[in-house]
C-alpha positions as CSV (number, residue, x, y, z in Angstrom):
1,X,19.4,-16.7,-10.7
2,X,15.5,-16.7,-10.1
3,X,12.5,-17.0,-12.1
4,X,11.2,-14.2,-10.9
5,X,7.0,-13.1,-11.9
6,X,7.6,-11.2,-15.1
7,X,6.8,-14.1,-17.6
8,X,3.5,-14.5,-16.1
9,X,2.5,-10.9,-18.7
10,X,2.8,-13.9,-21.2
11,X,-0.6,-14.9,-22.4
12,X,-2.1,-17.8,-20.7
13,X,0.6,-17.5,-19.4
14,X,-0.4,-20.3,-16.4
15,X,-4.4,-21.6,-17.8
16,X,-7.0,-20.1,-19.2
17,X,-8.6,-17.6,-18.0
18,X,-5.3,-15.4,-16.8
19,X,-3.6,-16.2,-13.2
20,X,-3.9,-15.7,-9.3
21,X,-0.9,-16.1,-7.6
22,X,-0.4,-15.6,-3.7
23,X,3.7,-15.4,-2.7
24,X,4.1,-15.4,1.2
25,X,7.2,-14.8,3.3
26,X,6.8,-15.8,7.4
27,X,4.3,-19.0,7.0
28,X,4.6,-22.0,5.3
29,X,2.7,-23.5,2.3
30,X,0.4,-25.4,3.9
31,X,-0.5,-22.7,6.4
32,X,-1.0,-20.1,3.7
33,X,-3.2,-22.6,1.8
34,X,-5.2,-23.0,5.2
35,X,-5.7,-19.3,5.4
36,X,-6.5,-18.5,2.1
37,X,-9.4,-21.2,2.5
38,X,-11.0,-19.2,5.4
39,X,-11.2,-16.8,3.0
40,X,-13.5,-18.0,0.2
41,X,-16.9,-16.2,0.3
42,X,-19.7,-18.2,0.8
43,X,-20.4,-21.0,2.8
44,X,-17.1,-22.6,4.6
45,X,-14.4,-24.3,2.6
46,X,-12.8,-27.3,4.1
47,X,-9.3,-28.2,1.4
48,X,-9.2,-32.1,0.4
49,X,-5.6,-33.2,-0.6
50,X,-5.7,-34.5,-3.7
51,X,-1.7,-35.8,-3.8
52,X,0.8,-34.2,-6.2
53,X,-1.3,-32.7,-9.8
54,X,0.5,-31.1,-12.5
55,X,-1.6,-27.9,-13.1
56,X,-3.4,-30.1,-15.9
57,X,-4.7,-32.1,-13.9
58,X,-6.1,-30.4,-11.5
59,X,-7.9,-28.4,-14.1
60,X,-9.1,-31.7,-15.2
61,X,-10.3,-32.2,-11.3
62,X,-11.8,-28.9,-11.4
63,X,-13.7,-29.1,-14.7
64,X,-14.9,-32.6,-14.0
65,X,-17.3,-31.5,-11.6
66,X,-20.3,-31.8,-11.1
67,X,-19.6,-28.5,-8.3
68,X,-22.7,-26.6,-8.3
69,X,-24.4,-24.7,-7.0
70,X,-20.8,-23.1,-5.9
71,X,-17.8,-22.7,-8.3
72,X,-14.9,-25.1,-8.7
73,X,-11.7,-24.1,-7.4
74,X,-8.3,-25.8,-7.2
75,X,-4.8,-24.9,-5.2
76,X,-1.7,-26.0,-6.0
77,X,1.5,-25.4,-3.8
78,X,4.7,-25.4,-2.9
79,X,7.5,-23.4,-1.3
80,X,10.9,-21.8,-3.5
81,X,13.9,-20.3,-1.1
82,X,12.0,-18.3,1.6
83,X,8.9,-17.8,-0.4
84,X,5.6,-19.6,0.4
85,X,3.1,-20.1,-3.1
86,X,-0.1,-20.7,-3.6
87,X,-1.4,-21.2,-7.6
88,X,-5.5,-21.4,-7.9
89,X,-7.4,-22.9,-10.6
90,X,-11.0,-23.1,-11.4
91,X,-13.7,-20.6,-10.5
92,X,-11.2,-18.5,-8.2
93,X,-12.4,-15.1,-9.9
94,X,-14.0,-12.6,-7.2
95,X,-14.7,-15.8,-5.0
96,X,-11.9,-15.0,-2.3
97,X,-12.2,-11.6,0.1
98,X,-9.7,-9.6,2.9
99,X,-11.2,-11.8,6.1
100,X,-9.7,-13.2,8.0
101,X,-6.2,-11.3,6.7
102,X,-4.1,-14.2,5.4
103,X,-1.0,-11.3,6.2
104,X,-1.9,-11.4,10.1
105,X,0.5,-12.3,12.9
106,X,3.6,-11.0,11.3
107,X,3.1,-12.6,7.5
108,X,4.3,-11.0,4.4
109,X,2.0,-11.7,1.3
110,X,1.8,-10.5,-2.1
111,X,-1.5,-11.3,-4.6
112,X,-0.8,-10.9,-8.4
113,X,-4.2,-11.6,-10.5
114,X,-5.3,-11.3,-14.1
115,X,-8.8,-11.8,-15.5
116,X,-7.2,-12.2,-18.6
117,X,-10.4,-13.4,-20.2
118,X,-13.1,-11.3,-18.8
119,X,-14.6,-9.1,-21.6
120,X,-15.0,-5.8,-19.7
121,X,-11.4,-6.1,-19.7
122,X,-10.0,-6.1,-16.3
123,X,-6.3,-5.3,-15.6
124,X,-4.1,-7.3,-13.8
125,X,-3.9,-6.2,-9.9
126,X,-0.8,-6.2,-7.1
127,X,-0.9,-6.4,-4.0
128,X,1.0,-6.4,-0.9
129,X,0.0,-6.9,2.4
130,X,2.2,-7.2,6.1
131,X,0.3,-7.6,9.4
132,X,-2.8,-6.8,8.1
133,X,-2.1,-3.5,7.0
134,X,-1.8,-2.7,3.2
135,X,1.7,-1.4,2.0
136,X,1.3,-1.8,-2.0
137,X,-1.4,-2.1,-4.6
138,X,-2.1,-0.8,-7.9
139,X,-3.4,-1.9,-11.6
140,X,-0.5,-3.4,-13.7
141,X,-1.8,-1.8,-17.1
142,X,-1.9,1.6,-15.3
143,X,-5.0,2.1,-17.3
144,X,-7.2,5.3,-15.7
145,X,-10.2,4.3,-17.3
146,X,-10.0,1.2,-14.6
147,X,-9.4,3.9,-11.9
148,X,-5.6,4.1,-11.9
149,X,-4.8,7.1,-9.6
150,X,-1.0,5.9,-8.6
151,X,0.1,3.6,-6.4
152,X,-1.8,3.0,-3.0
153,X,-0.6,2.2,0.2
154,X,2.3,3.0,2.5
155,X,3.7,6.3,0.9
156,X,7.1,5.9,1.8
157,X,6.9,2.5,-0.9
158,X,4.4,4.1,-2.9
159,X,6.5,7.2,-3.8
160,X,9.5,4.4,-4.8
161,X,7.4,2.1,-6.6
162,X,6.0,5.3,-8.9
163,X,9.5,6.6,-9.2
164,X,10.6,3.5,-10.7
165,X,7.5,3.3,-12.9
166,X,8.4,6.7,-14.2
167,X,11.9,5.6,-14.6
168,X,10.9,3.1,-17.5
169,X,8.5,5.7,-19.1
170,X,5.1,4.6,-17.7
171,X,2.5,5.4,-17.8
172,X,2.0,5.9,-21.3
173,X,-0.9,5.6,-22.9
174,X,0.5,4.7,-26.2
175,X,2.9,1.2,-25.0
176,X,0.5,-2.0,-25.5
177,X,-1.1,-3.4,-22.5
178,X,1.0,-6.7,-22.5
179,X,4.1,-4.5,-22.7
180,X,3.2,-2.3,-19.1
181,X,1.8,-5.7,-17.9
182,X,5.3,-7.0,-17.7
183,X,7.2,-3.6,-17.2
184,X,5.5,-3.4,-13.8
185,X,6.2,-7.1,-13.0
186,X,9.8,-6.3,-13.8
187,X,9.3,-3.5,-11.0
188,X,7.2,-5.4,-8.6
189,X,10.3,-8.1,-8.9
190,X,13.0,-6.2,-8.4
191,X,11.9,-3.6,-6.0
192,X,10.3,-6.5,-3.4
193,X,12.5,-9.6,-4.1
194,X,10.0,-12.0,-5.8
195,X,9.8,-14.7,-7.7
196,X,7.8,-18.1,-8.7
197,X,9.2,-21.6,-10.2
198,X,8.2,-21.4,-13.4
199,X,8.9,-24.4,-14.1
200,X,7.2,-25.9,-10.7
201,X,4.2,-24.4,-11.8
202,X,3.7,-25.4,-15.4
203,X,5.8,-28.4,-15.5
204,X,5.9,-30.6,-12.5
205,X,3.4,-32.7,-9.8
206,X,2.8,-30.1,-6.6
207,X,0.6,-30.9,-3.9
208,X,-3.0,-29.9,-4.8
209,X,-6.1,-29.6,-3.0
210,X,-9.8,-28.8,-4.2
211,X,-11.5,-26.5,-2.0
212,X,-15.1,-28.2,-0.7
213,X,-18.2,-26.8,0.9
214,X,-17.4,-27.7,5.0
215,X,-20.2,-30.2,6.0
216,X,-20.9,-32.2,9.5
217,X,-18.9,-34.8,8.2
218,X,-16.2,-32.8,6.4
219,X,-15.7,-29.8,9.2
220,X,-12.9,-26.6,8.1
221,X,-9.6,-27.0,9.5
C-alpha cells in the first residue's frame, strides 16, 4: 500500500500557494536535485544544504529572506521505493525551464504543479518526460478555456491515458474543479505507478537545500 499523488487535489494541500512536485525513476535524490538546479532561469544556482527541515521550516528559511533581487526558493528531498522526489518551496512559480533536460541519459521524471493561488486561475499541469523526449502532459482540470486539446505526447500513451479519462466521465464541464483535479491524479497514479510519502513530506525532517545565486566564492556544482 502506497500513498500515491491523489491527495495532493486537497487544498493547500502541501503550503501555500499550491505544489510542485518532481518524482524521478533512474537517478538518485541528490542528482535530481543537482539537475533541477541547472535549471532555474536566471543567473546560476549553486544548492546550500541546510540539514534535515520539516517543510515549515524551510518556508520559514525561504520567507526570512532578505533574497532579492531573485526569488526565494527551497528543495526538500528524499527517495520512497524506486522513486527519486524532489518538493520546492518559495518563489518556484515559472522560475524553472526544460534546459538542460533533467530526463537525459536514460531518466524517467514526472512534474506535477499547481498555482493554486494565482488569480487568473491556472490549472494544475503533468508531465512526463524519458530521455529528453516528452511522453505525457496535459492540464489536470481539463479546462479548454486554459487550452485543453487532449493529452500531448507519445500517442500510443496518450490514446490510453484519454481512454481512461473517458472511462471516469471526464471531461465534463459540469464536475467541480477539485473533483477532475484528483480524478486525473487517480489516473496519472494508477496508469504510471506513482506515488509520494505523504507523510515524509508534511510531517517529518528531509534534507533541504536553498537554491543561491552561484558567485566566485560559491561556484554551481
Amino acid at each position: 500500500m502506497t500513498d500515491g499523488i491523489a491527495w495532493l487535489a486537497a487544498p493547500q494541500s502541501i503550503a501555500f500557494g499550491g505544489y510542485s512536485v518532481v518524482l524521478a525513476r533512474g537517478l538518485d535524490a541528490e542528482e535530481l536535485v543537482s539537475r533541477l538546479t541547472a535549471t532555474v532561469f536566471g543567473p546560476r544556482r549553486t544548492a546550500r544544504g541546510l540539514g534535515r527541515l520539516t517543510g515549515k521550516d524551510l518556508i520559514d528559511v525561504v520567507e526570512g529572506g532578505p533574497w532579492e533581487p531573485h526569488p526565494p526558493i527551497g528543495l526538500r528531498y528524499g527517495e520512497t521505493g524506486e522513486w527519486a522526489f524532489v518538493v520546492k518551496y518559495g518563489g518556484w512559480q515559472a522560475e524553472f525551464g526544460p534546459e538542460p533536460p533533467v530526463s537525459r541519459g536514460g531518466a524517467h521524471v514526472f512534474q506535477l504543479e499547481f498555482e493554486e493561488e494565482n488569480g487568473k486561475p491556472v490549472p494544475p499541469q503533468f508531465s512526463y518526460l524519458h530521455d529528453e523526449r516528452l511522453v505525457c502532459a496535459f492540464n489536470l482540470h481539463l479546462d479548454g478555456s486554459w487550452g485543453y486539446d487532449g493529452v500531448s505526447g507519445d500517442r500510443e500513451v496518450a490514446v490510453h491515458v484519454e481512454e481512461m479519462l473517458a472511462a471516469a466521465g471526464l471531461p465534463d464541464p459540469d464536475v467541480p474543479r477539485r473533483e477532475v483535479h484528483r480524478t486525473a491524479l487517480e489516473i496519472i497514479e494508477r496508469h504510471f505507478g506513482l506515488s509520494l510519502p505523504r507523510r515524509q513530506v508534511l510531517e517529518a525532517a528531509l534534507p533541504a537545500v536553498i537554491l543561491e545565486i552561484a558567485s566566485p566564492a560559491n561556484p554551481p556544482a
